[in-house]
Biopython code that builds the backbone (N, CA, C, O; Angstrom):
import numpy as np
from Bio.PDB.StructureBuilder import StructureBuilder

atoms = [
    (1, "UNK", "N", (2.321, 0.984, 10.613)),
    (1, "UNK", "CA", (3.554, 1.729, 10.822)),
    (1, "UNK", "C", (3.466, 3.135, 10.249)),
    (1, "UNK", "O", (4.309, 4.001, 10.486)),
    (2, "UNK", "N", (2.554, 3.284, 9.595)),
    (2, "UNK", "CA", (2.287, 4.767, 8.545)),
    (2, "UNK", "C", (3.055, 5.023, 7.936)),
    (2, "UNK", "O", (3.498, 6.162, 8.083)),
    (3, "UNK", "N", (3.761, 4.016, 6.751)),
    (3, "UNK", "CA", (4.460, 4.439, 5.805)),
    (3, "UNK", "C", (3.324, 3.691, 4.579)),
    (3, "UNK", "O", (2.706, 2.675, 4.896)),
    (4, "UNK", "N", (3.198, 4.146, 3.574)),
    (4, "UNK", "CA", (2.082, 4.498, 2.481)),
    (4, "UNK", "C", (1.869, 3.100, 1.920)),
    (4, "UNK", "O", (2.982, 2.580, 2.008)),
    (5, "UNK", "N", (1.198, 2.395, 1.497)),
    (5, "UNK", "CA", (1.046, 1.213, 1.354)),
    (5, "UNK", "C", (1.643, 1.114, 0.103)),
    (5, "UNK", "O", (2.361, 0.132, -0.090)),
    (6, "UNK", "N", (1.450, 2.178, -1.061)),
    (6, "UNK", "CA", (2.017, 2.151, -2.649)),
    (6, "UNK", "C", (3.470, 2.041, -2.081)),
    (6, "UNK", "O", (4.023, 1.196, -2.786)),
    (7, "UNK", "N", (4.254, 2.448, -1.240)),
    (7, "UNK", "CA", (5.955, 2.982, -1.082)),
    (7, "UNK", "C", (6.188, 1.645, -0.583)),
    (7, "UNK", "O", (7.036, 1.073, -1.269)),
    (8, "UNK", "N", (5.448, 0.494, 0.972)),
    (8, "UNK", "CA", (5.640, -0.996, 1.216)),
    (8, "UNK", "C", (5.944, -1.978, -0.230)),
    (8, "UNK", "O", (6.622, -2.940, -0.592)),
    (9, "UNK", "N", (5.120, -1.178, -0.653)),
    (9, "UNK", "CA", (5.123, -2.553, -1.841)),
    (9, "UNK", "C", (5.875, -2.368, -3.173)),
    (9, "UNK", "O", (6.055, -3.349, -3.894)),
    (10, "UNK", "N", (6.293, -1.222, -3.505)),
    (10, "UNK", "CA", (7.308, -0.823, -4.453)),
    (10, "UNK", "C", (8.690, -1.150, -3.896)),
    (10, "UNK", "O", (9.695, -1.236, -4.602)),
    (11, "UNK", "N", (8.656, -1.360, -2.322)),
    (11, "UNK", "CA", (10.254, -1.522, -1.874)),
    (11, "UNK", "C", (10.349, -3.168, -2.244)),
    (11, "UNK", "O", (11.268, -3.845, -2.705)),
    (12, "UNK", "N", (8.915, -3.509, -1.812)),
    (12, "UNK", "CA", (8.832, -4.976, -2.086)),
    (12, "UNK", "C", (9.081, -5.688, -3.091)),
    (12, "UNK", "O", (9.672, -6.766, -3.038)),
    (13, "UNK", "N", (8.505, -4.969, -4.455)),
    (13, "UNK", "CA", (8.670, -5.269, -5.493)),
    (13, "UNK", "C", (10.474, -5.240, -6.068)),
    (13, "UNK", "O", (11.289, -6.117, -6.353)),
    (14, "UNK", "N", (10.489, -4.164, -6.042)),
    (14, "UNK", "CA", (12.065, -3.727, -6.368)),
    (14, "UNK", "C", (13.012, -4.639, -5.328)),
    (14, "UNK", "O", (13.982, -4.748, -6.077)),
    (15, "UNK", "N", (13.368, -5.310, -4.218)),
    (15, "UNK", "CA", (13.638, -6.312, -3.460)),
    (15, "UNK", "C", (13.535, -7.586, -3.902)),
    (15, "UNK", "O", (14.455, -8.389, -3.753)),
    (16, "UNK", "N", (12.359, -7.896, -4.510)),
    (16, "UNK", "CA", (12.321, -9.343, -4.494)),
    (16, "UNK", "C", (11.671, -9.619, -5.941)),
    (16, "UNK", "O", (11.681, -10.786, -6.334)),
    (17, "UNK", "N", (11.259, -8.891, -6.538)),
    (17, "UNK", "CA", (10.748, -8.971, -7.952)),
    (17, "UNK", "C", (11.788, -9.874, -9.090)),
    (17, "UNK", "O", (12.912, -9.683, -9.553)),
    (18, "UNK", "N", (10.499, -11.177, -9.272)),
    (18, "UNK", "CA", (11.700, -12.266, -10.682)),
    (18, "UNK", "C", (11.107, -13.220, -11.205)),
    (18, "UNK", "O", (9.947, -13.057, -10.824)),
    (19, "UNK", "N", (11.129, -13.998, -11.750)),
    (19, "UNK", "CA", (10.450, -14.986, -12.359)),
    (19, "UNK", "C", (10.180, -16.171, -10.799)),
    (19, "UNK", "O", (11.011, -16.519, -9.960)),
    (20, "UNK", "N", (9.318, -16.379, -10.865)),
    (20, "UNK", "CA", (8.725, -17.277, -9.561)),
    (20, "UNK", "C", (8.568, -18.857, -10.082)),
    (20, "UNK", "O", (7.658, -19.164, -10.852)),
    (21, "UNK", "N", (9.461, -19.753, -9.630)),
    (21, "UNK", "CA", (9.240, -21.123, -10.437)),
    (21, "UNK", "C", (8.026, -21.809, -9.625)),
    (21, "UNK", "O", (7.181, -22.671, -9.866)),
    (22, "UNK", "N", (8.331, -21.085, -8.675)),
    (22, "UNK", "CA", (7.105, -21.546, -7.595)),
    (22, "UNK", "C", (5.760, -20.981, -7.792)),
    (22, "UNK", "O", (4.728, -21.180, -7.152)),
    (23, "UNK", "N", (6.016, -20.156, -8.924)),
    (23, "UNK", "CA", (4.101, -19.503, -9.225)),
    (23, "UNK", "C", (4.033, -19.888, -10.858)),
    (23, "UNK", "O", (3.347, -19.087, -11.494)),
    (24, "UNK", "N", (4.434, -20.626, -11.393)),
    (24, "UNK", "CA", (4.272, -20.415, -12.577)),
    (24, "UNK", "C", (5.625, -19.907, -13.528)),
    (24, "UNK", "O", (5.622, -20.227, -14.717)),
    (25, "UNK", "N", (6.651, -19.198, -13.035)),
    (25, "UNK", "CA", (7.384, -18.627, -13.580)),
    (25, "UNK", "C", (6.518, -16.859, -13.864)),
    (25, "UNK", "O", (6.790, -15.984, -14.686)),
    (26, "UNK", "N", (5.830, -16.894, -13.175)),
    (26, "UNK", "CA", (5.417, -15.303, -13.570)),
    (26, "UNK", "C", (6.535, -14.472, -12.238)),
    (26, "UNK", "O", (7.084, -14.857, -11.206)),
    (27, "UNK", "N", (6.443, -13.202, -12.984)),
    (27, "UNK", "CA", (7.426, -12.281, -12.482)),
    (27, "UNK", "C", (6.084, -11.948, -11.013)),
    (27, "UNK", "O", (4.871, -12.049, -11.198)),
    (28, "UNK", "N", (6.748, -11.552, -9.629)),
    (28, "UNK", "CA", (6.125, -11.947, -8.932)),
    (28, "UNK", "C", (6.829, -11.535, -7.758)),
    (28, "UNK", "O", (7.979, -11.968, -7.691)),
    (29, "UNK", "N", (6.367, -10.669, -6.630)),
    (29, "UNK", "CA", (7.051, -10.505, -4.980)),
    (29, "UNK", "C", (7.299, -12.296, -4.797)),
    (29, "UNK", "O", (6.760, -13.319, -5.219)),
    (30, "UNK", "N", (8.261, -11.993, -4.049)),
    (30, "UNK", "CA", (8.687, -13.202, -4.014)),
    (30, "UNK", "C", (9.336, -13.511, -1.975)),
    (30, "UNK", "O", (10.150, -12.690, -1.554)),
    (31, "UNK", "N", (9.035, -14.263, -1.342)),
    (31, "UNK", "CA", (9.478, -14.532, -0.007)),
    (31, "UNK", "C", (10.124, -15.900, -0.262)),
    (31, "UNK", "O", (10.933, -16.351, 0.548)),
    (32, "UNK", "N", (9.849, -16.435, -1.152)),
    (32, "UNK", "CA", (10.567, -17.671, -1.292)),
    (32, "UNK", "C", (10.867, -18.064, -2.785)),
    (32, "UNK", "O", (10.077, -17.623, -3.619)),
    (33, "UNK", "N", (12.026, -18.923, -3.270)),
    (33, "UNK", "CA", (12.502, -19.423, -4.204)),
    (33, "UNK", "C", (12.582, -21.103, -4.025)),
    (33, "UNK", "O", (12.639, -21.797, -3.009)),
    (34, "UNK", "N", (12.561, -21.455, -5.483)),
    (34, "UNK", "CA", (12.151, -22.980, -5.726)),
    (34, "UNK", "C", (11.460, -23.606, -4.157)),
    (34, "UNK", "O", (11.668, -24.818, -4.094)),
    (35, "UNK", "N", (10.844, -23.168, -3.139)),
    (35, "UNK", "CA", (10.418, -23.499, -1.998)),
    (35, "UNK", "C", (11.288, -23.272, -0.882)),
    (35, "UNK", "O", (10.851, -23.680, 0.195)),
    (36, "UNK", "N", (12.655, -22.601, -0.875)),
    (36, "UNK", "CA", (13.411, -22.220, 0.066)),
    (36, "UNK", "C", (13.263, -20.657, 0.479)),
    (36, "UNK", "O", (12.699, -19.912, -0.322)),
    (37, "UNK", "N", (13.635, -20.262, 1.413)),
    (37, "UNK", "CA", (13.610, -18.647, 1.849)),
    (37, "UNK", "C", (14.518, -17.915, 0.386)),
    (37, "UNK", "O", (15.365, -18.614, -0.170)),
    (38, "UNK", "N", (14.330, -16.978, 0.052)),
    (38, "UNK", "CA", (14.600, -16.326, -0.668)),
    (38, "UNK", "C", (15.964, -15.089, -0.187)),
    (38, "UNK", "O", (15.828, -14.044, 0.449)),
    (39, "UNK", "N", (17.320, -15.739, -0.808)),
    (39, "UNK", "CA", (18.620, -15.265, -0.429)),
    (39, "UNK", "C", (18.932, -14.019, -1.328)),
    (39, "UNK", "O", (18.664, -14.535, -2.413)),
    (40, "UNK", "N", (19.284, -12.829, -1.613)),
    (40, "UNK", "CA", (19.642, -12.189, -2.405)),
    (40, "UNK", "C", (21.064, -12.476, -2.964)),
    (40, "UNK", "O", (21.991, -12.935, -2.298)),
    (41, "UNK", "N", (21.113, -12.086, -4.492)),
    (41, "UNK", "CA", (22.548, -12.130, -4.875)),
    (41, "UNK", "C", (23.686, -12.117, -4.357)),
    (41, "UNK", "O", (24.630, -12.825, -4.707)),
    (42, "UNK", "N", (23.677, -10.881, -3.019)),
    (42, "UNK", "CA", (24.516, -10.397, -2.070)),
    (42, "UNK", "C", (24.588, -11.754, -0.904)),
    (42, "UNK", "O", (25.320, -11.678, 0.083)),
    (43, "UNK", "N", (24.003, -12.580, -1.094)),
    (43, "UNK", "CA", (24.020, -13.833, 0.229)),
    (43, "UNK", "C", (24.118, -13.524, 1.376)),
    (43, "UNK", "O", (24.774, -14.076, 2.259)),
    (44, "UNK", "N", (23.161, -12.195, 1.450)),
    (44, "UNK", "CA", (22.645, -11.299, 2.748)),
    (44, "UNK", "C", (21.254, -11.056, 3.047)),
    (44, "UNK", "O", (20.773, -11.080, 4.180)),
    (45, "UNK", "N", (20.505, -10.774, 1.757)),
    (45, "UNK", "CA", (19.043, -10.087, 2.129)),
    (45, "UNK", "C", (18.134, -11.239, 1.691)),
    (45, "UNK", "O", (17.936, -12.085, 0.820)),
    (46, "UNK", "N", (17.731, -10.757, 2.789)),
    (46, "UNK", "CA", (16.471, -11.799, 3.113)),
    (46, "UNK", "C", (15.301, -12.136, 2.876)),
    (46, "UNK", "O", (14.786, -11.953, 3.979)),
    (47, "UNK", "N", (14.279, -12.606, 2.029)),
    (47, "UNK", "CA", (12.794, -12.236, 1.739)),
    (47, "UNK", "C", (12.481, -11.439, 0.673)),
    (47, "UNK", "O", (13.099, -11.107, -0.338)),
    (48, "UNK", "N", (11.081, -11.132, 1.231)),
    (48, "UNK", "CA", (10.581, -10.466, 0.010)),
    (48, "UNK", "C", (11.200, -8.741, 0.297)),
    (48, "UNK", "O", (11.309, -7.992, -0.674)),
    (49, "UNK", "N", (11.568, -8.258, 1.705)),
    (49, "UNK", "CA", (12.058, -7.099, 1.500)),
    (49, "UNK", "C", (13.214, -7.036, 1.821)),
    (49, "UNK", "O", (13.650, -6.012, 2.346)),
    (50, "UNK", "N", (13.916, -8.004, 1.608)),
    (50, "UNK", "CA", (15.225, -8.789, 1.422)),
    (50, "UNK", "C", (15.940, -7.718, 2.779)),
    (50, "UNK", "O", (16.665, -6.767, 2.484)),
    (51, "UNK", "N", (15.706, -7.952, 3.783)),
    (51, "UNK", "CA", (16.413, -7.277, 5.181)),
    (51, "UNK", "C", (17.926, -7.652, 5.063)),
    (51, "UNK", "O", (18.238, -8.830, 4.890)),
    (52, "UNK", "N", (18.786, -6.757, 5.146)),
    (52, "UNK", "CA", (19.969, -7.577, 5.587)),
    (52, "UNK", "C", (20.712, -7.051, 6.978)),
    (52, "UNK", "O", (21.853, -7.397, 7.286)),
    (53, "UNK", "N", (19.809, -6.080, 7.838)),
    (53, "UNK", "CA", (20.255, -5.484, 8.544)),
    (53, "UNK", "C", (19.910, -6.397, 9.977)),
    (53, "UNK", "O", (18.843, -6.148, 10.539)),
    (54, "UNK", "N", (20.928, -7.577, 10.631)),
    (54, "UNK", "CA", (20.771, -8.519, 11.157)),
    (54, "UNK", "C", (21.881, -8.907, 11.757)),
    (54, "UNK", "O", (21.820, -9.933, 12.435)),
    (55, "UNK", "N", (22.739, -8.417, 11.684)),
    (55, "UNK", "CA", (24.140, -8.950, 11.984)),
    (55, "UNK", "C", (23.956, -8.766, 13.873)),
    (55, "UNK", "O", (23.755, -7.687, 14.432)),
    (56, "UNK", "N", (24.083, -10.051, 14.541)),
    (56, "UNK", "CA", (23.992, -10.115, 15.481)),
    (56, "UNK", "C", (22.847, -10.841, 16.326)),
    (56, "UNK", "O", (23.095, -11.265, 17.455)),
    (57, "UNK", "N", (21.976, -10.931, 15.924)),
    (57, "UNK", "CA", (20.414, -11.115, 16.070)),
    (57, "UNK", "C", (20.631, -12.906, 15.821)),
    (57, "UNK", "O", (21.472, -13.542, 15.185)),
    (58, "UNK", "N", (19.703, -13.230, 16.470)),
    (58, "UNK", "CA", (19.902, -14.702, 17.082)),
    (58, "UNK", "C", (18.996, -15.290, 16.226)),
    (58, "UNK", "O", (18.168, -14.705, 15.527)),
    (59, "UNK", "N", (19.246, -16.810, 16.340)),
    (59, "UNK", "CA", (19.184, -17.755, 15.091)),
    (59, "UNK", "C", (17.325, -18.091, 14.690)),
    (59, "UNK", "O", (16.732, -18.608, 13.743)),
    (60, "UNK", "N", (16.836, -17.333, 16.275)),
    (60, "UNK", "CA", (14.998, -17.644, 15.910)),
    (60, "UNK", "C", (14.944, -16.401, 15.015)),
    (60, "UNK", "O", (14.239, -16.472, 14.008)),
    (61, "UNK", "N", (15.741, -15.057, 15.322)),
    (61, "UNK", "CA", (15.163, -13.959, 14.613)),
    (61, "UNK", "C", (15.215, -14.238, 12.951)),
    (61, "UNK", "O", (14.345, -14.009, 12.110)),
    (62, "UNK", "N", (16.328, -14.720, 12.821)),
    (62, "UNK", "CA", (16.740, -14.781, 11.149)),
    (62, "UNK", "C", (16.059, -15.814, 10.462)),
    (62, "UNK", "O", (15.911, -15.859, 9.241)),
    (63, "UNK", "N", (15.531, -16.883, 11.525)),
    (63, "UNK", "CA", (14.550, -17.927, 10.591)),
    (63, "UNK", "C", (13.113, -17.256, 10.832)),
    (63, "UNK", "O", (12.094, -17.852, 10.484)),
    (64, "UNK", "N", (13.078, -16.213, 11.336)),
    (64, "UNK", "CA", (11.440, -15.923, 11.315)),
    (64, "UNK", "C", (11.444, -14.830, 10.072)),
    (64, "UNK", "O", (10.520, -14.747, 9.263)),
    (65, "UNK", "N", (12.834, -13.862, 10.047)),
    (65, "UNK", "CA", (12.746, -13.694, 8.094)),
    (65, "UNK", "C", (12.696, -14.075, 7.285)),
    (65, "UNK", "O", (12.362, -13.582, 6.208)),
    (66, "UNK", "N", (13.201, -15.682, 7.696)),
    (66, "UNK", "CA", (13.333, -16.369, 6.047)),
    (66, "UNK", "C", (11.853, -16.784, 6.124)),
    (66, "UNK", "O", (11.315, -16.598, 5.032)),
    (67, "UNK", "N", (11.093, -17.241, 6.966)),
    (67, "UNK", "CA", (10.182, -18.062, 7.058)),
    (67, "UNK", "C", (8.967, -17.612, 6.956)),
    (67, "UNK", "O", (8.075, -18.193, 6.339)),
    (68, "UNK", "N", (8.810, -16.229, 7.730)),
    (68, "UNK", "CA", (7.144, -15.446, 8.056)),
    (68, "UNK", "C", (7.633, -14.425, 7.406)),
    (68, "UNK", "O", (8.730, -13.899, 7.594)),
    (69, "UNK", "N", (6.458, -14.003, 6.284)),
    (69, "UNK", "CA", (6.572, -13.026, 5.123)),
    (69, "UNK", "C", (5.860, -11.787, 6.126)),
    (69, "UNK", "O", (6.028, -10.597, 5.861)),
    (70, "UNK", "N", (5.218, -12.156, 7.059)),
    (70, "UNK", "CA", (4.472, -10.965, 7.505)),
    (70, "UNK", "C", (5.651, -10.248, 8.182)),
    (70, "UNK", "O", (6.005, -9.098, 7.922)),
    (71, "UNK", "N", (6.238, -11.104, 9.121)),
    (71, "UNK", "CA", (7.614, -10.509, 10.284)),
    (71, "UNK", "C", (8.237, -9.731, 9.246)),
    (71, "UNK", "O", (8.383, -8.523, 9.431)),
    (72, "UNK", "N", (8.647, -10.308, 8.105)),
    (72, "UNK", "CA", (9.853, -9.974, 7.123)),
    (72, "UNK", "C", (9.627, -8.689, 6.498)),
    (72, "UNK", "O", (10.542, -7.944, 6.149)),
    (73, "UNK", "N", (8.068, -8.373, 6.325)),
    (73, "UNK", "CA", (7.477, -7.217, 5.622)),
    (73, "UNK", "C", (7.710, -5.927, 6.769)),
    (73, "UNK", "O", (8.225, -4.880, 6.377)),
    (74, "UNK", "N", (7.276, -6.098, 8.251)),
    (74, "UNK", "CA", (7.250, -5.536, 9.080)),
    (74, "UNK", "C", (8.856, -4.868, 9.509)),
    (74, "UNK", "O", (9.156, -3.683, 9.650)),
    (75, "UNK", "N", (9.568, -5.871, 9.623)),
    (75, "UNK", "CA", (11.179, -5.458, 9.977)),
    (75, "UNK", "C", (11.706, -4.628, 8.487)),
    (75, "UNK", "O", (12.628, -3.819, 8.588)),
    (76, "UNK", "N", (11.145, -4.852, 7.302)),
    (76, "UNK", "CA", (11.625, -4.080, 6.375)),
    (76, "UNK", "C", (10.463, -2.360, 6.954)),
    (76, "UNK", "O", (10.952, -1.233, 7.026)),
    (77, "UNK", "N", (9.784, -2.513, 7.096)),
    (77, "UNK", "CA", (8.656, -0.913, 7.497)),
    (77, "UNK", "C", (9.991, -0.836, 8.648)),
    (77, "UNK", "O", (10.383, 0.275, 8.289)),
    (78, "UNK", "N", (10.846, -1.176, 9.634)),
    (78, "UNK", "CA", (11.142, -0.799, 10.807)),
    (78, "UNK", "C", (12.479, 0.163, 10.366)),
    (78, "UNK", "O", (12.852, 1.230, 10.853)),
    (79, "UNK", "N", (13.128, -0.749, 9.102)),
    (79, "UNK", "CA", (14.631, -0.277, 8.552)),
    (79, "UNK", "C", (14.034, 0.930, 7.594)),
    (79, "UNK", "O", (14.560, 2.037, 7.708)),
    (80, "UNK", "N", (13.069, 0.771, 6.755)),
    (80, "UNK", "CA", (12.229, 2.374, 6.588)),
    (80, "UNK", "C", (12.080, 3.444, 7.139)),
    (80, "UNK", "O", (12.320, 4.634, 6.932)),
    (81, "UNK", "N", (11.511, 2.630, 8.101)),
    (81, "UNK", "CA", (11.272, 4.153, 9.147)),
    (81, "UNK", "C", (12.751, 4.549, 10.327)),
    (81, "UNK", "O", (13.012, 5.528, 11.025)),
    (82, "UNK", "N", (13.045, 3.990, 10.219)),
    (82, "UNK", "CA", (15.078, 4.459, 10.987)),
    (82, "UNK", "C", (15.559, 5.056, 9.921)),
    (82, "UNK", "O", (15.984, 6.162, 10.256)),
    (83, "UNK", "N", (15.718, 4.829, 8.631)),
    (83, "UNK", "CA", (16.234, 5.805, 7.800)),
    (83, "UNK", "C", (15.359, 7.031, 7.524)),
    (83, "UNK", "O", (15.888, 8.104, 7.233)),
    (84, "UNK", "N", (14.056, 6.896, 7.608)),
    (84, "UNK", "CA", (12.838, 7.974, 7.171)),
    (84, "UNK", "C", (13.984, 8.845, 8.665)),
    (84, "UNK", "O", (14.789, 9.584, 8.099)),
    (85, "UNK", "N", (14.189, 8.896, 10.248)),
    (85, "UNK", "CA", (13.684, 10.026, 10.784)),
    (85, "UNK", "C", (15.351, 10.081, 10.941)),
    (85, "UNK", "O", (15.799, 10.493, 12.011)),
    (86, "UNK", "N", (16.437, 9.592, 9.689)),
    (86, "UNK", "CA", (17.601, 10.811, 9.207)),
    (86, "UNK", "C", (17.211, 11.701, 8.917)),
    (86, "UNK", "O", (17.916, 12.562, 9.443)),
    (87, "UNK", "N", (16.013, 12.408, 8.024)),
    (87, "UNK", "CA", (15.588, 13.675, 7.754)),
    (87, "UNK", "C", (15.509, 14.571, 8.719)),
    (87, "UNK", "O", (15.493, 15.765, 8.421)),
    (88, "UNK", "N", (15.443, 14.143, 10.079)),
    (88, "UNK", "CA", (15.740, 15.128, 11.387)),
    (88, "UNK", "C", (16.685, 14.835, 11.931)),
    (88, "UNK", "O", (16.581, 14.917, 13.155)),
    (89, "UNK", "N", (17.949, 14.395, 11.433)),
    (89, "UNK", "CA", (18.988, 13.614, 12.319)),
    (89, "UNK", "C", (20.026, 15.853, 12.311)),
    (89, "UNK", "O", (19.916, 16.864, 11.618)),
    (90, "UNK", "N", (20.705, 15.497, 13.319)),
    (90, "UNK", "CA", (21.895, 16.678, 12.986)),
    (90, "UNK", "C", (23.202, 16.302, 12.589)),
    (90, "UNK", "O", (24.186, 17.039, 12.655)),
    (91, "UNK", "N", (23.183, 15.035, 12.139)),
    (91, "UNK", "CA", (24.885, 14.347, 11.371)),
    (91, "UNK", "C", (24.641, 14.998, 10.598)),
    (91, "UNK", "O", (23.746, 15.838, 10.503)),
    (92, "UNK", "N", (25.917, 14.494, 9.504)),
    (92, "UNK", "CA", (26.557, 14.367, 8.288)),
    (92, "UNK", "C", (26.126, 14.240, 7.089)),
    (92, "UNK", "O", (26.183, 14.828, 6.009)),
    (93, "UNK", "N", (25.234, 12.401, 8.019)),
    (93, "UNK", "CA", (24.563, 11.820, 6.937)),
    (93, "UNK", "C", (22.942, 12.202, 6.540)),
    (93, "UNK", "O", (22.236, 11.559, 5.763)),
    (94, "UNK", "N", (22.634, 13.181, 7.143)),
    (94, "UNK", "CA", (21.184, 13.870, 6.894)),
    (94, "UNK", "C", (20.642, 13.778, 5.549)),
    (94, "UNK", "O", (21.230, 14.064, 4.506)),
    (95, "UNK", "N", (19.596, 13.397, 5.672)),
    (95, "UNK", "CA", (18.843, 13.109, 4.118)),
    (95, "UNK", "C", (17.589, 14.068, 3.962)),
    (95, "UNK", "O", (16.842, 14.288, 4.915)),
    (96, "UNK", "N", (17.393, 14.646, 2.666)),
    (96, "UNK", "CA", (16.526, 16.083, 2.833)),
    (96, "UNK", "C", (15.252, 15.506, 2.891)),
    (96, "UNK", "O", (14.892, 14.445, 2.381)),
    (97, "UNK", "N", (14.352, 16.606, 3.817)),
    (97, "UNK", "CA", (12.898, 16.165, 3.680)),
    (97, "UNK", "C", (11.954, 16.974, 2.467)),
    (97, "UNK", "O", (12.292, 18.000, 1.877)),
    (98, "UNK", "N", (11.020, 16.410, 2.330)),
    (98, "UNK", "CA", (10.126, 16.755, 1.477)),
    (98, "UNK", "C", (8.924, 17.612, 2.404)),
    (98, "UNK", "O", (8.860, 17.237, 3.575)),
    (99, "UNK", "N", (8.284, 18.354, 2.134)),
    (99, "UNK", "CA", (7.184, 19.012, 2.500)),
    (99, "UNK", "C", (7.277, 18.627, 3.937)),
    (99, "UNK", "O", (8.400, 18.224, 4.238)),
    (100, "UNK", "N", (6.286, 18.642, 5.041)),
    (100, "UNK", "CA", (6.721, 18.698, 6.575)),
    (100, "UNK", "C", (6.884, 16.962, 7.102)),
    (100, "UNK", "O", (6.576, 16.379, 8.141)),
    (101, "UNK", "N", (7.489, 16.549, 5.883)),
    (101, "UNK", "CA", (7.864, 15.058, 6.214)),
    (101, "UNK", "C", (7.083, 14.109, 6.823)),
    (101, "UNK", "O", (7.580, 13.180, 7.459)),
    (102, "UNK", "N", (5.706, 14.291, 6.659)),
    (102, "UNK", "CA", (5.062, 13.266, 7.293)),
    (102, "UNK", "C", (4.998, 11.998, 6.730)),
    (102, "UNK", "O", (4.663, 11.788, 5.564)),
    (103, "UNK", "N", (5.327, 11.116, 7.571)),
    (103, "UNK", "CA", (5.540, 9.784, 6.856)),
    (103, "UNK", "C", (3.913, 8.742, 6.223)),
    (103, "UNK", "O", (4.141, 7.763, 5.512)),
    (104, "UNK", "N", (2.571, 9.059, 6.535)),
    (104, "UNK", "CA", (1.724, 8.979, 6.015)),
    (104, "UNK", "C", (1.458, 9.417, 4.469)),
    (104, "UNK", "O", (0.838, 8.699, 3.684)),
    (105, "UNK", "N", (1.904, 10.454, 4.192)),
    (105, "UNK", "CA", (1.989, 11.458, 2.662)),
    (105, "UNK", "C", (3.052, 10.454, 1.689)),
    (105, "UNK", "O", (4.282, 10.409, 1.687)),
    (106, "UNK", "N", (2.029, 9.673, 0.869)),
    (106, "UNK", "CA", (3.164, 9.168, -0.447)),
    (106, "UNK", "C", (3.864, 10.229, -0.794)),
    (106, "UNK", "O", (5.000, 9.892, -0.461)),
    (107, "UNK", "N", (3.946, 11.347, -1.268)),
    (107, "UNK", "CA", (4.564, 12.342, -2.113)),
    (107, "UNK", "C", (5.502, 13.054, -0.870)),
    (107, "UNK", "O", (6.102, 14.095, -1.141)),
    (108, "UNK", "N", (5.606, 12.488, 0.445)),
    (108, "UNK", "CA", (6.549, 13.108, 1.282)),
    (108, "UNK", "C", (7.792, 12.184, 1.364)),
    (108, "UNK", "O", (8.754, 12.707, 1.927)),
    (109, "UNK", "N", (8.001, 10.695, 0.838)),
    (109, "UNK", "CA", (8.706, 9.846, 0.575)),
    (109, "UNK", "C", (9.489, 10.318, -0.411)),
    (109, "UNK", "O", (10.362, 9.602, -0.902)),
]
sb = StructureBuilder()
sb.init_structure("model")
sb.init_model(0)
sb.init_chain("A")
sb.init_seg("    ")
for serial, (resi, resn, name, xyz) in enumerate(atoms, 1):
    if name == "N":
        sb.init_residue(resn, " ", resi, " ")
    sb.init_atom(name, np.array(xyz, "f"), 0.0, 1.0, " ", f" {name:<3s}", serial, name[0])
structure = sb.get_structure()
């Protein structure tokens, strides 16, 4: 998707990062809890990059977040990159870019 592999996995971390009973209790990315999909506090986000942007989306899509860490990683890069190209939006809600915004460049995040 060309967003930086250090920036995937810091969203990851910060998302789903906690004591893992399922690894030991070590602090740990996490896609699942005590062996179930992994619910956020909010009893919205989903996984390890805890998606909650779903409302509508049919009952195979939402068990393939709880279930496939790869899908779940990927649809979180998709909600990344829809907010990454606000930096060229002409709303309101425009978010500033960094250097010529290329989304490959860690330091353009």
């Amino acid at each position: 998707k060309g967003i930086p592999r250090a920036i995937l996995k810091a969203v990851a971390w910060q998302e789903s990062k906690a004591a893992d009973p399922d690894n030991g209790g070590v602090t740990n990315w996490r896609q699942f809890y005590n062996g179930q999909p992994l619910i956020g506090g909010d009893q919205v986000g989903i996984g390890i990059m805890q998606v909650s942007d779903y409302s509508g989306e049919s009952a195979e899509y939402i068990n393939r977040l709880k279930y496939d860490t790869e899908f779940n990683i990927r649809e979180g890069a998709n909600i990344l990159l829809t907010k990454w190209a606000r930096s060229f939006s002409t709303s309101t809600d425009k978010i500033p870019k960094v250097g010529n915004a290329a989304t490959n460049e860690l330091e353009h995040w």
